[in-house]
C-alpha positions as CSV (number, residue, x, y, z in Angstrom):
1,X,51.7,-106.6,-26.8
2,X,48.9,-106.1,-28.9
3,X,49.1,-103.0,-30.4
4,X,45.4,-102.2,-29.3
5,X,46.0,-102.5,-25.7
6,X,49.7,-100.7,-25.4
7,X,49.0,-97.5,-23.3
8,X,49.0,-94.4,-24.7
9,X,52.2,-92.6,-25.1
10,X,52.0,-88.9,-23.5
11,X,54.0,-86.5,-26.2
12,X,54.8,-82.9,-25.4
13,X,51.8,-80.6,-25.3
14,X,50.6,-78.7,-28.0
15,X,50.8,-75.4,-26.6
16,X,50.7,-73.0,-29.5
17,X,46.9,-74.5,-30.6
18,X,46.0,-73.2,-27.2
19,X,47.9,-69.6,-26.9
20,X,46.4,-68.9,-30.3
21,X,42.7,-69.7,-29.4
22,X,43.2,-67.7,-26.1
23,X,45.3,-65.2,-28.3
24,X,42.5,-63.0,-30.0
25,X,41.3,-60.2,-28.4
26,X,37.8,-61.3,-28.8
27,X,38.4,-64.6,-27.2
28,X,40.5,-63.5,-24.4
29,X,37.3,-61.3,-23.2
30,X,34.9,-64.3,-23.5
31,X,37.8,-66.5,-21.2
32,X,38.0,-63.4,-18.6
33,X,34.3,-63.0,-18.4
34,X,34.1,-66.7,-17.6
35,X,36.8,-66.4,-15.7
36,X,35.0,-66.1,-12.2
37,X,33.3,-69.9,-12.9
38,X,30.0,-68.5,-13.8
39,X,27.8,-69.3,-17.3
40,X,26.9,-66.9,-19.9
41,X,24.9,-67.4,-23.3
42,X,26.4,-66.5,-26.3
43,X,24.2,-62.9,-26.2
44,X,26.1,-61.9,-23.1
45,X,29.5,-63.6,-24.7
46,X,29.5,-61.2,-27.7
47,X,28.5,-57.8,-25.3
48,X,31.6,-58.8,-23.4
49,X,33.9,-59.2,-26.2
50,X,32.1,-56.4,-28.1
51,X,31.7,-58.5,-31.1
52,X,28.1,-59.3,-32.9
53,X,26.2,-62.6,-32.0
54,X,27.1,-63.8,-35.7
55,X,30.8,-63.4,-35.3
56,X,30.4,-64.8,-31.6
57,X,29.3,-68.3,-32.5
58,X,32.9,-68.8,-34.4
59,X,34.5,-67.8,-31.5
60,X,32.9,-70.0,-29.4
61,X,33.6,-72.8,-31.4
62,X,37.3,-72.1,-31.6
63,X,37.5,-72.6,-28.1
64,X,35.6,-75.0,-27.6
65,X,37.8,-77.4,-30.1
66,X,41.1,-76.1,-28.1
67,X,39.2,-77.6,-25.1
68,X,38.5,-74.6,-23.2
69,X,35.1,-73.9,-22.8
70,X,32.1,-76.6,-22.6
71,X,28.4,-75.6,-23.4
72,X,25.4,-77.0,-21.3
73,X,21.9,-76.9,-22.5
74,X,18.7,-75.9,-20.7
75,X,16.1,-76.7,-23.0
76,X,16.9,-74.2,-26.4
77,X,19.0,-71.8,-24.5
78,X,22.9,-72.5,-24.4
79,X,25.4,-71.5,-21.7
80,X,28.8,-71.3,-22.0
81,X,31.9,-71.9,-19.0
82,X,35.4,-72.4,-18.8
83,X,36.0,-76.2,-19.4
84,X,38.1,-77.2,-15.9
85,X,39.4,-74.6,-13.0
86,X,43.0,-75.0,-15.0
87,X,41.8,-72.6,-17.8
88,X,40.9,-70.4,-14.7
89,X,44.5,-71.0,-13.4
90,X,45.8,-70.9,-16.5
91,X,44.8,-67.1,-17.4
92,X,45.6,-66.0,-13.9
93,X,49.6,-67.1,-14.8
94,X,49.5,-65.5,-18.1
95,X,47.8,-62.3,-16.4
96,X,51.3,-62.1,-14.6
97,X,53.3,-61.6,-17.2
98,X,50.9,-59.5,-19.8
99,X,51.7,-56.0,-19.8
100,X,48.3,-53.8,-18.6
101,X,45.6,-52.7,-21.1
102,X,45.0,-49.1,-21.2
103,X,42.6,-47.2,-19.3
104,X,40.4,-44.7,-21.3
105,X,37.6,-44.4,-19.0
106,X,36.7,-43.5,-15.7
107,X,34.4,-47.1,-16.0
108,X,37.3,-48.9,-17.0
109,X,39.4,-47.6,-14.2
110,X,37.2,-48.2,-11.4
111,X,36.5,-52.0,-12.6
112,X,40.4,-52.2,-13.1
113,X,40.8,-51.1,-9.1
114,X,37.6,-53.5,-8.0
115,X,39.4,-56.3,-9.9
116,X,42.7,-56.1,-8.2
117,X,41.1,-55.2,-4.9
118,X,38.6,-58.4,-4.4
119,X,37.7,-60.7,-7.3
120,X,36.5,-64.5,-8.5
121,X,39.3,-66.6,-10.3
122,X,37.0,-69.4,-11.1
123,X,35.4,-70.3,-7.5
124,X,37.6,-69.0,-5.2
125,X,38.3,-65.7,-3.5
126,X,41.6,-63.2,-5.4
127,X,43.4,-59.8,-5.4
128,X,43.9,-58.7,-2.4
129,X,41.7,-60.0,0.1
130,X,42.4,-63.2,-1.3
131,X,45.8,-63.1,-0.6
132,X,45.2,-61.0,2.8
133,X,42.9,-64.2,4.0
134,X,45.8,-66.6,2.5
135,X,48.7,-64.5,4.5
136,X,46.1,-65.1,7.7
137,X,45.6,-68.8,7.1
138,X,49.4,-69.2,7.2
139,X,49.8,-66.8,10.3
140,X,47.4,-68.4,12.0
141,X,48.6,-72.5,11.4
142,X,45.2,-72.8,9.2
143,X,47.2,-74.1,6.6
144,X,51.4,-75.0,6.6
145,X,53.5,-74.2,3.8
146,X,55.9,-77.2,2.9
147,X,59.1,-76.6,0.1
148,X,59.9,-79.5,-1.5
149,X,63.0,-77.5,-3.6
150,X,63.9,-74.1,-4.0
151,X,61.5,-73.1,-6.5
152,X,58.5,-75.1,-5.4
153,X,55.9,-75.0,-2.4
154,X,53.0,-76.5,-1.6
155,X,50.0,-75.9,1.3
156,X,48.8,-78.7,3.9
157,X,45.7,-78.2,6.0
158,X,46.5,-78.5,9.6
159,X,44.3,-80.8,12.1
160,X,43.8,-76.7,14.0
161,X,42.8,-75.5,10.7
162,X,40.2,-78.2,10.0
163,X,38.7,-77.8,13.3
164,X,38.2,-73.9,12.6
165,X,37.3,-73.9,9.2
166,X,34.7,-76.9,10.2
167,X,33.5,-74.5,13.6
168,X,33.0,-71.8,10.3
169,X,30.9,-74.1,8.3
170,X,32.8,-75.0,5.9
171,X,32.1,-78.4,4.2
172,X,35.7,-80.1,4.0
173,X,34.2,-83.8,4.0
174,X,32.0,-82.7,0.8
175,X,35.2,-81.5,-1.1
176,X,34.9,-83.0,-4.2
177,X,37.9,-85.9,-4.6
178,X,39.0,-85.1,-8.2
179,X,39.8,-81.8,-7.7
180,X,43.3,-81.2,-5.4
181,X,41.9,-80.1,-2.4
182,X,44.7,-77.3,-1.4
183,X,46.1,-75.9,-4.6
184,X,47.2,-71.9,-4.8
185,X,47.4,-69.5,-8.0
186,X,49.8,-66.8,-7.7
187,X,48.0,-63.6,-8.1
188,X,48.3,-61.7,-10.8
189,X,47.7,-58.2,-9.3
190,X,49.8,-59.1,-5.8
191,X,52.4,-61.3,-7.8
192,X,51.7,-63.5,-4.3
193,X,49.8,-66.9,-3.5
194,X,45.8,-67.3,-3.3
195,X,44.4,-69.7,-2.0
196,X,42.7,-72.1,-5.0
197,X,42.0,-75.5,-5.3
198,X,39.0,-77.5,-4.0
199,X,39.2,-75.7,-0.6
200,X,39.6,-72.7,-1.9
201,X,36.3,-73.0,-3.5
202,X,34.9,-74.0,0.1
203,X,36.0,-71.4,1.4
204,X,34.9,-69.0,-0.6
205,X,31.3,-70.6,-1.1
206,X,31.3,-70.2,2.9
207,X,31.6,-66.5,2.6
208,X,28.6,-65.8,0.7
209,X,27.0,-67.9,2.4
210,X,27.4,-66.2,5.5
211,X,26.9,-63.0,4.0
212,X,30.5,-61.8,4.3
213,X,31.2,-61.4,0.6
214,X,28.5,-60.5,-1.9
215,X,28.9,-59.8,-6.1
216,X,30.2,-56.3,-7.5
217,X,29.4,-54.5,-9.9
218,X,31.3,-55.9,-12.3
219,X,31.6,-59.3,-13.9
220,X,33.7,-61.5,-11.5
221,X,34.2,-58.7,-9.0
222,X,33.2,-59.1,-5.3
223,X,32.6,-56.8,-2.3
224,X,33.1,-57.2,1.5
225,X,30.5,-56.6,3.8
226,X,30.8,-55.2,7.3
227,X,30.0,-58.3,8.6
228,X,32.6,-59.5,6.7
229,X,35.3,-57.2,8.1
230,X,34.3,-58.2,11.3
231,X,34.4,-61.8,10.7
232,X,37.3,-62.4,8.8
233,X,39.1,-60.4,11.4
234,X,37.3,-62.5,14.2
235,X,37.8,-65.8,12.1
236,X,40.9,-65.8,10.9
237,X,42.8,-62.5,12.0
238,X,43.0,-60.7,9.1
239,X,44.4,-57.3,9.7
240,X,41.7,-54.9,10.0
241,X,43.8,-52.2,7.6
242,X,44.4,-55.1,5.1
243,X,40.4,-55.5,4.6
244,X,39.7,-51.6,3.8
């Protein structure tokens, strides 16, 4: 075979490049601000990681040539997001096993407590509501859990659970096809599984739309409404004391 057409051989990953563009504290607070699937300029990059906008632009160039963030343009302005959901997914794992940054603030403690209690990890709904309206998917044979071994699972939409979350508005036929479509991270404040993945986003698109979630106060952080409470308990039979 020509040595032009042979297919590329897959080698193992270079991980460390990666862990040590994400490794720098100034880095790792760009990643987490973009971490709810939003863009930023490079001005609101370098508040977030409390750097200047000089020393900014080198960070954002480190991680753009590990792969993890892309820049779009609109007109001179730049704006900066995570590359794929995976980076999302990928700093919700390492979250799990990071030990916890200090509080010194009564600021930083109340956005550590609206984090864990309702959040964005990339497009899709965490902490724990998000794993309060995965427990209720389950419960209610929305989705199925299927374990292929021991140490693996994975999620299936049910035909009841298409009919409901279609009744709800959701858009499953315009779920884009090269994303999975049920995929879960396992939460990093609940050490339990959210719901990710193409429907995931759905979902959680659904909810502001409807008015039943709306942004926080804090970067990536989101709030219930009452209508919320009532519909997610209506919906999907989510415990009323799990949504307070």
């Amino acid at each position: 075979m020509d040595a032009r057409t042979e297919p590329e051989t897959r080698t193992e990953t270079d991980v460390a490049a990666v862990a040590a563009a994400i490794g720098d504290p100034s880095r790792a607070k760009v990643l987490l601000a973009l971490a709810g699937g939003g863009a930023l300029p490079a001005s609101a990059l370098a508040a977030e990681a409390g750097v200047s906008n000089s020393t900014i632009s080198a960070h954002l160039a480190r991680l753009r040539e590990a792969r993890l963030l892309t820049v779009e343009h609109d007109g001179r302005h730049r704006y900066y997001r995570l590359a794929t959901p995976d980076v999302a997914r990928a700093l919700e794992q390492l979250a799990l096993i990071a030990r916890p940054l200090p509080v010194r603030s009564l600021n930083a403690d109340t956005r550590a407590k609206a984090l864990l209690r309702a959040r964005l990890c990339y497009d899709h709904l965490a902490g724990r509501l998000g794993v309060a309206l995965m427990d209720a998917l389950l419960a209610g044979d929305l989705l199925r859990a299927e374990r292929t071994d021991p140490y693996r699972v994975s999620y299936l939409l049910t035909p009841s659970g298409r009919r409901e979350l279609d009744a709800l508005g959701v858009d499953l036929a315009g779920l884009p096809r090269r994303r999975a479509a049920v995929r879960y991270c396992v939460d990093w404040g609940e050490h339990r599984h959210h719901l990710a993945g193409a429907l995931g986003g759905a979902v959680t698109a659904r909810l502001f739309a409807l008015d039943w979630l709306r942004n926080g106060r804090y970067r990536r952080v989101v709030r219930l409404t009452d209508a919320g409470r009532d519909g997610l308990t209506r919906s999907f039979g989510v415990a009323p004391e799990r949504l307070r």
